[in-house]
N, CA and C atoms as a LAMMPS dump frame, in Angstrom:
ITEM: TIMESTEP
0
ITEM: NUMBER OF ATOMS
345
ITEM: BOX BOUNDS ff ff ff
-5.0000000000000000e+02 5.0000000000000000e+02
-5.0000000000000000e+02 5.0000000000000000e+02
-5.0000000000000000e+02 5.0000000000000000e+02
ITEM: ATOMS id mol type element x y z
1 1 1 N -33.306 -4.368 31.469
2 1 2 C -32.412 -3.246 31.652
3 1 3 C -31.578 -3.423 32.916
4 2 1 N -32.234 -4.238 33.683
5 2 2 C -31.355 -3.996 34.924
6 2 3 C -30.374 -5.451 35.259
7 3 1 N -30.334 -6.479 34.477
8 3 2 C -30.011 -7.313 34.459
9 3 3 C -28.66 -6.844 33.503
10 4 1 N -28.738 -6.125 32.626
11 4 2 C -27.496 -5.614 31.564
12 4 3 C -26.469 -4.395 32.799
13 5 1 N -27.03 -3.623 33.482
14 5 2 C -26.561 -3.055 34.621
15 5 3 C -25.872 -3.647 35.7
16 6 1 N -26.526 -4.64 35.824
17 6 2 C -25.94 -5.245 36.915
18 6 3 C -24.23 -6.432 36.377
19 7 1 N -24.511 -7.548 35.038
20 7 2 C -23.636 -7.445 34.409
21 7 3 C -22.247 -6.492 34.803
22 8 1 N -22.597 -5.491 33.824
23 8 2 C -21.314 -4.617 34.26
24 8 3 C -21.002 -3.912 35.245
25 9 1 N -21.862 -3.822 36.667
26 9 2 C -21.244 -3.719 37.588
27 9 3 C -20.459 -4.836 37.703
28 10 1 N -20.628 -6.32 37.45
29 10 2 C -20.483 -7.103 38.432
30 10 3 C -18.797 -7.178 37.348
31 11 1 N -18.485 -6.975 36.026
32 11 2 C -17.782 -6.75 35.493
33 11 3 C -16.323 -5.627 35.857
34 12 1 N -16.862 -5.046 36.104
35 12 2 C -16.036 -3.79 36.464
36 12 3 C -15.907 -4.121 38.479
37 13 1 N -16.248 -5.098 38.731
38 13 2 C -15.378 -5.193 39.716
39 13 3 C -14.309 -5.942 40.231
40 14 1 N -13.846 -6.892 38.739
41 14 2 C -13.373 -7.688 38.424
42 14 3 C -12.272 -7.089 37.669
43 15 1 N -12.391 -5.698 36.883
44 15 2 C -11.762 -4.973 36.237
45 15 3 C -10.439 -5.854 35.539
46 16 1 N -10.555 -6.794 34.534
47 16 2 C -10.093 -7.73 33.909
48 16 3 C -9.265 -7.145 32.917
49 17 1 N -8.08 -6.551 32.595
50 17 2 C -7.399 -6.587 31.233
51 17 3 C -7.01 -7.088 30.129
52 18 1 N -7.721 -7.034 29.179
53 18 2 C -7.142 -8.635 27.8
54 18 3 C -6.794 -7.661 26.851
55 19 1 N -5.142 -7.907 26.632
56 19 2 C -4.606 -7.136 25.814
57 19 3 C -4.525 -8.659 24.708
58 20 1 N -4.845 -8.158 23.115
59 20 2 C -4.736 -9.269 22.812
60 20 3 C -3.229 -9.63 21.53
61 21 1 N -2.502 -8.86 21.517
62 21 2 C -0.951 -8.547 21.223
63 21 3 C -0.025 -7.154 21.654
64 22 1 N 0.601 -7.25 20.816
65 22 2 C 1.492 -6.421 21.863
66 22 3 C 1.57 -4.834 20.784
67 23 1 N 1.593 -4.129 21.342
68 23 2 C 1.725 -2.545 20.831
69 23 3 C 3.05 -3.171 19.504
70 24 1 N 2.217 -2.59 18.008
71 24 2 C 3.286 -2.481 17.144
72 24 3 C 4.288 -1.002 17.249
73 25 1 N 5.563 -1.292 16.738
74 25 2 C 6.158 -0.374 16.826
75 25 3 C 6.114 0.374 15.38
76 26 1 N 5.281 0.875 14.568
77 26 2 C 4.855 1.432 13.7
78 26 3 C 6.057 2.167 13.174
79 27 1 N 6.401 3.366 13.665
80 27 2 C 7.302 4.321 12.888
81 27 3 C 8.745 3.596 13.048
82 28 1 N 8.926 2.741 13.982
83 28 2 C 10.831 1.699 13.51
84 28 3 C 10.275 1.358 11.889
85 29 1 N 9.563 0.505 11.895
86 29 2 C 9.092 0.043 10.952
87 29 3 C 9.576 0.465 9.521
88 30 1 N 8.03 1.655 9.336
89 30 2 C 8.799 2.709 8.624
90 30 3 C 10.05 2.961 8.324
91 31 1 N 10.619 3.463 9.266
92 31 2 C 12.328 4.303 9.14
93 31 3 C 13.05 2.986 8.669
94 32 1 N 13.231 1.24 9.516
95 32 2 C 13.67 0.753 8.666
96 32 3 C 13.344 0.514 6.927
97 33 1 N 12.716 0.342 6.513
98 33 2 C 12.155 -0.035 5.218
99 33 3 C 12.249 1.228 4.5
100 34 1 N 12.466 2.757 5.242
101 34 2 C 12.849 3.564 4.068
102 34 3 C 13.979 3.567 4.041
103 35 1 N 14.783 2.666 4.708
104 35 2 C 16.557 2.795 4.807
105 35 3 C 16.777 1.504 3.888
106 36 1 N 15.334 0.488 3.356
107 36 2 C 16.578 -0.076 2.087
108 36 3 C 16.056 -1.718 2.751
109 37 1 N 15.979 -1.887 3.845
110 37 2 C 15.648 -3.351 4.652
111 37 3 C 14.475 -4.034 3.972
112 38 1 N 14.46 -5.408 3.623
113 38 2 C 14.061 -6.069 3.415
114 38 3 C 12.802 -6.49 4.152
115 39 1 N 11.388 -6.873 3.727
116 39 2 C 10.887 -7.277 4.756
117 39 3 C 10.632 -8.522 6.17
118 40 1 N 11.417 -9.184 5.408
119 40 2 C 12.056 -10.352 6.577
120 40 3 C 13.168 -9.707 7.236
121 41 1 N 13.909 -9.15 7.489
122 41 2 C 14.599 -8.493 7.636
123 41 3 C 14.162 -7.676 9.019
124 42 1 N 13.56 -6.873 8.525
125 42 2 C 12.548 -5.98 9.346
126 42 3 C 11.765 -6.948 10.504
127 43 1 N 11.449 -7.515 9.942
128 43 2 C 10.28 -8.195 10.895
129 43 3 C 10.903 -9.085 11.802
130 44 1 N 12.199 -9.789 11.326
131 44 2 C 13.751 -10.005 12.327
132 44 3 C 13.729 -9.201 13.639
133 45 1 N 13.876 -7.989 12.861
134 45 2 C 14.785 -7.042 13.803
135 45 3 C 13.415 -6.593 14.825
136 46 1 N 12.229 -6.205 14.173
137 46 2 C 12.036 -5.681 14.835
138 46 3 C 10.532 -7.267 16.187
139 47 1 N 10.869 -8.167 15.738
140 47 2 C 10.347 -9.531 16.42
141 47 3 C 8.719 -9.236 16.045
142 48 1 N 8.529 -8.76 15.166
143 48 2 C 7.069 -9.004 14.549
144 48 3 C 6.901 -10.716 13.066
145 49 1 N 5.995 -10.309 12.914
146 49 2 C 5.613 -11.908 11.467
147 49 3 C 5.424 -10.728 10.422
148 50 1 N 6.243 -11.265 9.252
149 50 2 C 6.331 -10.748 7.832
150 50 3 C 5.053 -9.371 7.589
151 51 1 N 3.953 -10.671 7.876
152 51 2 C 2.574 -10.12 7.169
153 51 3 C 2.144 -8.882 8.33
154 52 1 N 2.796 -8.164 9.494
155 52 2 C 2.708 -7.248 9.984
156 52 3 C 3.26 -6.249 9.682
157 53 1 N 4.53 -6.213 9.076
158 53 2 C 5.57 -5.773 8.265
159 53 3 C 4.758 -5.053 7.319
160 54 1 N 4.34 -5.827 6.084
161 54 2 C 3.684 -5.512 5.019
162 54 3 C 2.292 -4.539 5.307
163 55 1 N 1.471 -4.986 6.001
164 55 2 C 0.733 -4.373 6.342
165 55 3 C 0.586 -2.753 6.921
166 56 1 N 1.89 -2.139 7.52
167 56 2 C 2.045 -0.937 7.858
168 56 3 C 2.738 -0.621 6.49
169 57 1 N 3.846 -1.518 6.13
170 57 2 C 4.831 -0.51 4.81
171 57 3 C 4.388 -1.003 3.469
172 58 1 N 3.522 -2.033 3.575
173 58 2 C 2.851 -2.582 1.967
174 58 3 C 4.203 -3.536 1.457
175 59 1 N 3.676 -3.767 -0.057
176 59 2 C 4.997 -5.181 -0.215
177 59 3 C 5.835 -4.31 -0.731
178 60 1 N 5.993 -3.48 -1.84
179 60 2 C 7.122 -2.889 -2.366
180 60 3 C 8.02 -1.834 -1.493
181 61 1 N 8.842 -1.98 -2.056
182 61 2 C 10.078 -0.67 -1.392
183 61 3 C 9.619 0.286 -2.472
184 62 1 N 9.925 1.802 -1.648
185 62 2 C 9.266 2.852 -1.87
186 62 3 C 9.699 3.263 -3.334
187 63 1 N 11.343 2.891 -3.188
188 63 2 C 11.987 3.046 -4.424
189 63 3 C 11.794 2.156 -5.965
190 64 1 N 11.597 1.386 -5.502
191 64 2 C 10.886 0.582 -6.569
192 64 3 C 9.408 0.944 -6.869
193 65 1 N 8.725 1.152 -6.132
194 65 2 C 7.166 1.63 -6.749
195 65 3 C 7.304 2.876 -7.382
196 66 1 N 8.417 3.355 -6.883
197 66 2 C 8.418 5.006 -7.608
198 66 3 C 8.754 5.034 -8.988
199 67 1 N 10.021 3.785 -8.997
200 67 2 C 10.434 3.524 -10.631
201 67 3 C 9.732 3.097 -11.48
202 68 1 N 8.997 2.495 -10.723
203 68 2 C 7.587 1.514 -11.662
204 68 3 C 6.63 2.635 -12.315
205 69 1 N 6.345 3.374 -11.245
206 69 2 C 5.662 4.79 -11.533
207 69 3 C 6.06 5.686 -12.853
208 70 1 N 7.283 6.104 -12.682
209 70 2 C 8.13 6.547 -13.448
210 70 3 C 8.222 5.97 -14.738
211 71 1 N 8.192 4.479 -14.716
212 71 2 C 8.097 3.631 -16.247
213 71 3 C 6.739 3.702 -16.871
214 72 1 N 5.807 3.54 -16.024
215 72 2 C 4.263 3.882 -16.437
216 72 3 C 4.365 5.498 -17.121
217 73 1 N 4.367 6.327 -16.383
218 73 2 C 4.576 7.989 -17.119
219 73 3 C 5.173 7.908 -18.118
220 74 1 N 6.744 7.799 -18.491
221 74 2 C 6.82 7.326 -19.715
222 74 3 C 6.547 6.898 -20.915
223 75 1 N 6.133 5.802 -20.647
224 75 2 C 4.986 4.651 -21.502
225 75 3 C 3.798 5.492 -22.14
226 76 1 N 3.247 6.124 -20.932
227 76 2 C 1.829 6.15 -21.142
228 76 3 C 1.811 7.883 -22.178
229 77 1 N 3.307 8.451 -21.496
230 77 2 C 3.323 9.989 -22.671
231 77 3 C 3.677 9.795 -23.811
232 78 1 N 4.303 8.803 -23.955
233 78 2 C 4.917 8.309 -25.641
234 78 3 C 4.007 7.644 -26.061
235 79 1 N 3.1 7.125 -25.113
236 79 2 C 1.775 7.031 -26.572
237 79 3 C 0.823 7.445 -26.621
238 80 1 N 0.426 8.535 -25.44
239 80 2 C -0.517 9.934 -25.8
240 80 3 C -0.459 10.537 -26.64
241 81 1 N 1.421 11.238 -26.781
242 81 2 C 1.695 11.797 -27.992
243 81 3 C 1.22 10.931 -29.332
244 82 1 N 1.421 9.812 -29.426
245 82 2 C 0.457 9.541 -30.839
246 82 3 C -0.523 9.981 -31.431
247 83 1 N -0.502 10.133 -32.5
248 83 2 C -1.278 10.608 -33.437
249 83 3 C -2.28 9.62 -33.678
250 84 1 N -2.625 8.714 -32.999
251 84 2 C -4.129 7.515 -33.358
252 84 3 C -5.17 7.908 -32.657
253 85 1 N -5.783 7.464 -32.796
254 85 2 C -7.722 7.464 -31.586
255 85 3 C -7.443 6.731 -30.262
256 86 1 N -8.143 6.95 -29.856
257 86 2 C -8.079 6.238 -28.616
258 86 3 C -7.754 4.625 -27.989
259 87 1 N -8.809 4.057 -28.864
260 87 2 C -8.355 2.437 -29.296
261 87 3 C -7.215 2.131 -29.461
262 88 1 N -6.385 2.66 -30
263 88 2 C -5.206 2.596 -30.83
264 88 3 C -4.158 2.136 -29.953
265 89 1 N -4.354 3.844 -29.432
266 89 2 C -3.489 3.762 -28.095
267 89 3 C -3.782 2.569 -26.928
268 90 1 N -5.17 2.331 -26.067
269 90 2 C -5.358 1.552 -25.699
270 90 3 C -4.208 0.244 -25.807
271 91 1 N -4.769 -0.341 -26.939
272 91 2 C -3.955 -1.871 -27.808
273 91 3 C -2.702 -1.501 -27.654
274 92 1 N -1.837 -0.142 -28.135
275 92 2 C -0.358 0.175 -28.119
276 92 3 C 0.095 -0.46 -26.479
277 93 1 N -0.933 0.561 -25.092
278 93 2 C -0.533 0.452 -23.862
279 93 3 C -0.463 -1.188 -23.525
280 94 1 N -1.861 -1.888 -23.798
281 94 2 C -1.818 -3.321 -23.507
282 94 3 C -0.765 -4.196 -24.273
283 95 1 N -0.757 -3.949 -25.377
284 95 2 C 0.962 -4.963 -25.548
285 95 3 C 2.158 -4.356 -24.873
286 96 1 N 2.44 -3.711 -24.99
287 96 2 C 4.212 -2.81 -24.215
288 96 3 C 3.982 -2.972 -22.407
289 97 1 N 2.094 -3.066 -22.092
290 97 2 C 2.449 -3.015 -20.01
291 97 3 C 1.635 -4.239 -19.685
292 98 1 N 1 -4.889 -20.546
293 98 2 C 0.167 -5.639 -19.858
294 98 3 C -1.001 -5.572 -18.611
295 99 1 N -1.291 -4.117 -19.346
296 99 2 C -2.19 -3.572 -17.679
297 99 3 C -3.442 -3.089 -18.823
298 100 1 N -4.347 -3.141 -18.278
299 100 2 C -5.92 -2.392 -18.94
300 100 3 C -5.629 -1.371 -19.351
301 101 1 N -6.64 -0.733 -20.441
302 101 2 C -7.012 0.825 -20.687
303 101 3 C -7.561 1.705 -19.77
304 102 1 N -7.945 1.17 -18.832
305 102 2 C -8.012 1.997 -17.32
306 102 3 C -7.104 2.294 -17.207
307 103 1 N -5.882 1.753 -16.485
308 103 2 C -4.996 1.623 -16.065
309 103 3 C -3.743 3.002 -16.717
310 104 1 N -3.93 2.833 -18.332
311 104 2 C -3.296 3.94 -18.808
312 104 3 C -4.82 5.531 -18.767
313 105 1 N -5.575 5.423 -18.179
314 105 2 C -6.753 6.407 -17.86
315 105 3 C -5.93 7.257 -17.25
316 106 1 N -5.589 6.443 -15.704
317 106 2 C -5.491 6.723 -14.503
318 106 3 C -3.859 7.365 -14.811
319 107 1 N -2.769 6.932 -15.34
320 107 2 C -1.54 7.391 -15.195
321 107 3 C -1.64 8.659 -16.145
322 108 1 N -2.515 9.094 -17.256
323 108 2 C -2.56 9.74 -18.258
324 108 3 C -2.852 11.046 -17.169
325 109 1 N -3.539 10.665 -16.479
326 109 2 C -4.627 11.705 -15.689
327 109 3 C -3.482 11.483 -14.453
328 110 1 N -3.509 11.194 -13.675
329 110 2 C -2.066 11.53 -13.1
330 110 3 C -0.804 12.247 -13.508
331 111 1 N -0.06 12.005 -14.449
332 111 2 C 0.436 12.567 -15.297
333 111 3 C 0.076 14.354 -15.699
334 112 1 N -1.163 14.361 -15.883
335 112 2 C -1.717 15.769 -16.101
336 112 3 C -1.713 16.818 -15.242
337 113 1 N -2.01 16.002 -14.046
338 113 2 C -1.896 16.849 -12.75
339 113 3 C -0.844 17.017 -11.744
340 114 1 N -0.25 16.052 -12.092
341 114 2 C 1.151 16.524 -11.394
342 114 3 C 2.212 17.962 -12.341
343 115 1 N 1.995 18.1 -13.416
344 115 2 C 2.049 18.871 -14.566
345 115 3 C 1.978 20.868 -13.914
């Protein structure tokens, strides 16, 4: 115990700073990339690496995930409305999105609640 005490006295009188990068600028970030900027672009301007970029704003532009969104809802109400079983639909969603029967679960049920 007193050997771990003494340690950080002997630490703290040395009072050493290791910053080990530099403060991201988080909300530029943001504001660029909801204005339309590219993520190389961004990471240009604002002197960060790509994969820091992505990491606060993700890979897609907001506007594009929303449309994607938007094409899924679609999809997934025009073949709820069907008149088949469940399976049916399933097989309908996997040829037309190429995504699982989860996948149309989750937008069906999304879909419901935004409703």
């Amino acid at each position: 115990r007193t050997a771990v005490s003494v340690f950080h006295f002997a630490a703290s009188m040395f009072s050493l700073e290791i910053s080990f990068r530099k403060i991201t600028p988080e909300e530029e970030i943001r504001q660029l990339r909801g204005e339309g900027l590219s993520i190389a672009k961004i990471a240009l301007r604002v002197n960060v690496s790509d994969s820091v970029v992505r990491r606060i704003c993700g890979k897609l532009d907001p506007a594009v995930a929303e449309a994607h969104r938007r094409n899924q809802d679609q999809i997934a109400k025009r073949i709820d409305a069907l008149p088949v079983c469940w399976g049916e639909k399933v097989r309908l969603w996997i040829a037309e999105t190429g995504q699982c029967g989860a996948t149309l679960f989750r937008v069906l049920k999304r879909c419901r609640e935004s409703v």
